[in-house]
C-alpha positions as CSV (number, residue, x, y, z in Angstrom):
1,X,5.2,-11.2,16.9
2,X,8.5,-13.1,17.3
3,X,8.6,-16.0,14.6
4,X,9.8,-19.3,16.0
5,X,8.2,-22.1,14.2
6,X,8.1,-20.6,10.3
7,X,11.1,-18.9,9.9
8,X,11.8,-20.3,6.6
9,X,8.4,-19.0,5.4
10,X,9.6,-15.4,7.2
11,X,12.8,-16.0,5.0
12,X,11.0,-16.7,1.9
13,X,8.3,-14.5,1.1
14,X,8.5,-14.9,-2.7
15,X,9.4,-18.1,-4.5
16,X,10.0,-18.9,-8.1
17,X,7.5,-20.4,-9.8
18,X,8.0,-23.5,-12.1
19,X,7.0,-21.2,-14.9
20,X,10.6,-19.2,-14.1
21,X,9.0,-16.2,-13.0
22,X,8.6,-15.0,-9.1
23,X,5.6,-15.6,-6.8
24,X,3.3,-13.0,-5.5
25,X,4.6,-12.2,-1.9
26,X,3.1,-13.4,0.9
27,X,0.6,-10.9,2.7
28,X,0.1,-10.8,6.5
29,X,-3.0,-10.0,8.4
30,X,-2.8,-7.4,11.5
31,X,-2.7,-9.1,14.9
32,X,-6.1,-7.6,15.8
33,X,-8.0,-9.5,12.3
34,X,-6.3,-12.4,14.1
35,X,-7.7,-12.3,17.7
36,X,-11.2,-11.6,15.5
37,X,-10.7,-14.7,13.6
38,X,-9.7,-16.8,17.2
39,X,-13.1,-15.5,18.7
40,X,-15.1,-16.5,16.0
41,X,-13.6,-20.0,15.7
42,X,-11.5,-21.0,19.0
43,X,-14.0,-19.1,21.5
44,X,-11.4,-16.0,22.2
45,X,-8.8,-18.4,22.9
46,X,-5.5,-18.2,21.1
47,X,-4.9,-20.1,18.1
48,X,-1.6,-22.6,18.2
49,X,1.6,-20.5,17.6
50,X,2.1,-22.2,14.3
51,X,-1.2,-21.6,13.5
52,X,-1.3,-17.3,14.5
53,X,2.7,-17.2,12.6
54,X,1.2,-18.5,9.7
55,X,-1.6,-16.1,9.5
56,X,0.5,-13.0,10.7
57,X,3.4,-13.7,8.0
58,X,1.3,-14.3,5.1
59,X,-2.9,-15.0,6.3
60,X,-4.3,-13.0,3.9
61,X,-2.5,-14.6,0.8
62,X,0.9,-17.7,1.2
63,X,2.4,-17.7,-2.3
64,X,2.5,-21.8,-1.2
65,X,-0.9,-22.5,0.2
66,X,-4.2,-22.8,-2.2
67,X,-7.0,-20.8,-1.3
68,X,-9.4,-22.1,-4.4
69,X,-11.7,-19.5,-5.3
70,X,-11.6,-17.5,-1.6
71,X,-10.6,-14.4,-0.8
72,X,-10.2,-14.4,2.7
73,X,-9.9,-17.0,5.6
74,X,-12.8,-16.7,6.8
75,X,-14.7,-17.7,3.5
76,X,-13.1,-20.9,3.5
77,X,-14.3,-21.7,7.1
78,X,-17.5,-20.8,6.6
79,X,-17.9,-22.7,3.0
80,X,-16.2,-25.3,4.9
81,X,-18.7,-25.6,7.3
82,X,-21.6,-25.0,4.8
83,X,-20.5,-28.3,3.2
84,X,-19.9,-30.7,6.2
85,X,-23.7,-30.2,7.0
86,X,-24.5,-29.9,3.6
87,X,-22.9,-33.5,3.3
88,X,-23.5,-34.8,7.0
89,X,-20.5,-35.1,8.4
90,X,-18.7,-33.5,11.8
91,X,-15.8,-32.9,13.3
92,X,-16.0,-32.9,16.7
93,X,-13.6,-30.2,17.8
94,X,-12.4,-27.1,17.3
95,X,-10.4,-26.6,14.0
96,X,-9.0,-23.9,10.8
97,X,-8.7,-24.5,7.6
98,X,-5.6,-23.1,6.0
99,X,-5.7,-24.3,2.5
100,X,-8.6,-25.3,-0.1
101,X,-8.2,-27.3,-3.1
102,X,-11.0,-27.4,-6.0
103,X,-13.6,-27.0,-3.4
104,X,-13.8,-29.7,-2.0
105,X,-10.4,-31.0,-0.8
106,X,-9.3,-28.8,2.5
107,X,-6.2,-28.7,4.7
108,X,-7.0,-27.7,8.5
109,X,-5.2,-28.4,11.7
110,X,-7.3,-28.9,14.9
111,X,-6.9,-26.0,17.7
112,X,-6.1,-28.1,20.7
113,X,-3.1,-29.8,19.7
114,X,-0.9,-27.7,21.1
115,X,1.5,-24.7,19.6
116,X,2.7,-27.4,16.3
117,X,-0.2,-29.2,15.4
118,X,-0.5,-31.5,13.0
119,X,-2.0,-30.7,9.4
120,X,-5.1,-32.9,8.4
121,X,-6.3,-33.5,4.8
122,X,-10.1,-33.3,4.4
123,X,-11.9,-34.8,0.7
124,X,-15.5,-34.1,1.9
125,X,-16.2,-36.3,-1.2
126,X,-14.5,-39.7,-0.4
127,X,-15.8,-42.6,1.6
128,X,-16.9,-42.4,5.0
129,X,-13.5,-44.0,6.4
130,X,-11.2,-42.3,3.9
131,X,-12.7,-38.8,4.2
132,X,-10.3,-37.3,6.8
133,X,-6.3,-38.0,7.5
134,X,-3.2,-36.5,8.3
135,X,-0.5,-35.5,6.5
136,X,1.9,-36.6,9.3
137,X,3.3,-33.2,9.0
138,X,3.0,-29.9,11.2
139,X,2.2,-26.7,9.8
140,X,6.1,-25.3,9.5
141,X,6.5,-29.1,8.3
142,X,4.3,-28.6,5.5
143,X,5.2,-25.4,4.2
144,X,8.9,-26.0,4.6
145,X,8.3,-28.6,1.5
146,X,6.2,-26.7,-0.2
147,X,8.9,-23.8,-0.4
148,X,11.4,-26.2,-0.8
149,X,9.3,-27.8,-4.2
150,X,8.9,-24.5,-5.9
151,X,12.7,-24.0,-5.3
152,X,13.7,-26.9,-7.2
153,X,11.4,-25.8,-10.0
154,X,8.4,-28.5,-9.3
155,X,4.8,-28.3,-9.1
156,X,3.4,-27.8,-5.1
157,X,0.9,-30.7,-6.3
């Protein structure tokens, strides 16, 4: 797969941790655990290009993303899922959740936002208005930070 949107993520597949020491290195998933993963959750159709880079360069573990107490993607998605009807709410459109934070506090994009969607923050436990947001970043966007943060020695969070 040619990398256009995360090649600083292609560049950097180990970082240095605050602690000093370096990061485990990223681990891809094989194009086909991809196209499983777009027909269980986009209906066959191909995830966003930021989206599939993201997964192939480092979808079964991003030394900047947190994947809580998972071990694969599609854990989160389904636990995910689990707790919006466990807790009534929707979303009304297709989406996948790339990061999980204490269980509760997700980051997904939506998969019909074209090829560089933007990254929405999900607390399943806040207030009915306050619940779901966006970061105002794209994928790339967002990991390009995170990179950048362990580089200068600080926390991701």
């Amino acid at each position: 797969m040619e990398i256009e949107y995360l090649k600083y993520l292609q560049a950097n597949p180990r970082t240095l941790e605050p602690t000093g020491e370096m990061s485990i290195p990223d681990r891809p998933i094989p194009l086909s655990e991809i196209e499983q993963l777009e027909q269980l959750y986009n209906n066959g159709l191909p995830f966003p290009k930021a989206l599939r880079e993201l997964l192939f360069l480092a979808g079964d573990y991003c030394n900047v993303l947190e994947y809580g107490v998972y071990d694969t993607r599609q854990e989160i998605q389904e636990d995910f899922q689990d707790d919006l009807v466990r807790l009534n709410k929707t979303l009304s459109r297709p989406y996948f959740v790339i990061e999980c934070h204490l269980g509760a506090v997700y980051s997904f994009v939506y998969l019909d936002e074209g090829d560089n969607p933007l990254l929405y923050y999900c607390n399943l436990y806040e207030d009915e208005s306050e619940w779901l947001v966006t970061y105002n970043q794209t994928i790339p966007e967002y990991i390009n930070d995170a990179i950048d943060r362990l580089k200068a020695g600080l926390p991701l969070y």
